[in-house]
C-alpha positions, 0 to 999 in steps of 0.5 A, a space after each residue: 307635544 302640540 300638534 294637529 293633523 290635517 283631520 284634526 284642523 278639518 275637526 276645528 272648521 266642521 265644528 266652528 261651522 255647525 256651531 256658527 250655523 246652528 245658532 243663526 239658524 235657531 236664534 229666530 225660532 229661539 226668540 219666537 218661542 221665549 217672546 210666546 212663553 215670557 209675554 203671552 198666556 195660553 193653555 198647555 203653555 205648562 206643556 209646551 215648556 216642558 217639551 222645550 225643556 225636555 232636552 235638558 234633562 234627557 240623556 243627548 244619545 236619546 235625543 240623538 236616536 229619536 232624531 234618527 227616527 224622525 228623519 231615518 229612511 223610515 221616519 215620517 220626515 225622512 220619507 217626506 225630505 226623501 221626495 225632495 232628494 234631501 238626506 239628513 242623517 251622516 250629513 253636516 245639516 245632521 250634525 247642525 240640527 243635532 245640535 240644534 235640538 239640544 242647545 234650543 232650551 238654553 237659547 230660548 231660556 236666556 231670551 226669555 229671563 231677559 223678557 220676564 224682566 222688561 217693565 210692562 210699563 214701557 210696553 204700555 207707553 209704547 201702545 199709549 204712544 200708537 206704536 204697534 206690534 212691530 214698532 214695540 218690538 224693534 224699539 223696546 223689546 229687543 233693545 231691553 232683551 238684547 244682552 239676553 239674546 247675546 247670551 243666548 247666542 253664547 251659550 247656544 254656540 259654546 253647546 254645539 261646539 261641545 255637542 258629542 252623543 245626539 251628533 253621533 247617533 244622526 249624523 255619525 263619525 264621518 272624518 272631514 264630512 260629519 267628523 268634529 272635535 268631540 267626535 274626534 277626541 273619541 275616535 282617538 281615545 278608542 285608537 291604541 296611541 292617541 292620547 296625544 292627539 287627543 289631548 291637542 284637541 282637547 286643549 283646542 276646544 278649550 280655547 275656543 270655549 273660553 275665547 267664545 264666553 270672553 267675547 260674548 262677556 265683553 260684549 254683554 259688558 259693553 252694552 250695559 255701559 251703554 
């Protein structure tokens, strides 16, 4: 039968709030770095891109433990955060920038296809027309990308609703601090009777998964009618 406990509905809002979190937070710096890798050349810009894109590739539990090391006690940003009285690790910001880093390259790689494919023609007529930088950018560029970054948006939000091996390793199993739903689903596959509770979850987060890519779907479609 269905059923959530009180840990369970406290998994459902930690995991929300990370993914709502992550993705405001990430969306400028998502933009910054598509607009710099999609409108501008420089050298090592091979480099960069592949920094970027390297959490895609490598396992989330490396990324996870590198994590650890940078902001653990002894990481040199852990050492640094540490002056200020702010601690990362078995945190929910842990949780947040675990998911961060590994959703950053689907943000910024569905802002940046959605760039690549804005005429360079209207940017010229925009610098014809004495528009500057700024102008170009609210009026023509992000207009014309802007189902790209709902994309981006979407993909970033439904990542870190499924964020499990990076989240674990920084921020840990913490129940009603760190604790969200995949955690959660593999602390009660481990325990001896909680397959049911386990599946309740699962059939949760697959209904935020699917609500999440309806929405962003149906508003994609509405500003392509426009």
């Amino acid at each position: 039968m269905f059923s959530l406990t009180p840990a369970d509905i406290e998994a459902i809002s930690l995991s929300l709030r990370v993914a709502l979190a992550t993705t405001l937070l990430t969306l400028p710096a998502g933009f910054f770095v598509a607009y710099m890798l999609a409108m501008t050349s420089f050298r090592g810009k091979t480099v960069i891109e592949g920094i970027i894109n390297l959490p895609l590739v490598l396992p989330p539990v490396v990324t996870g433990y590198l994590l650890l090391l940078l902001f653990g006690r002894n990481g040199w940003l852990g050492q640094f955060l540490a002056l200020f009285d702010i601690r990362v690790i078995f945190t929910l910001s842990g949780a947040v920038i675990a998911s961060g880093v590994v959703g950053f390259p689907l943000l910024v790689r569905a802002i940046r296809i959605g760039m690549e494919n804005i005429s360079g023609h209207y940017l010229l007529a925009s610098r014809t027309l004495g528009a500057g930088w700024w102008d170009t950018l609210f009026t023509v560029v992000i207009p014309l990308c802007g189902r790209a970054i709902l994309a981006g948006m979407t993909l970033m939000f439904a990542r870190s609703l499924g964020e499990f091996g990076a989240t674990v390793i920084l921020a840990g199993n913490i129940p009603g601090v760190t604790q969200t739903i995949p955690l959660a689903i593999y602390q009660y596959t481990t325990t001896p009777g909680g397959d049911r509770l386990a599946l309740s979850l699962c059939l949760v987060s697959i209904s935020l998964s699917f609500v999440v890519l309806f929405i962003g779907e149906a508003v994609n479609r509405s500003l392509a009618r426009r």
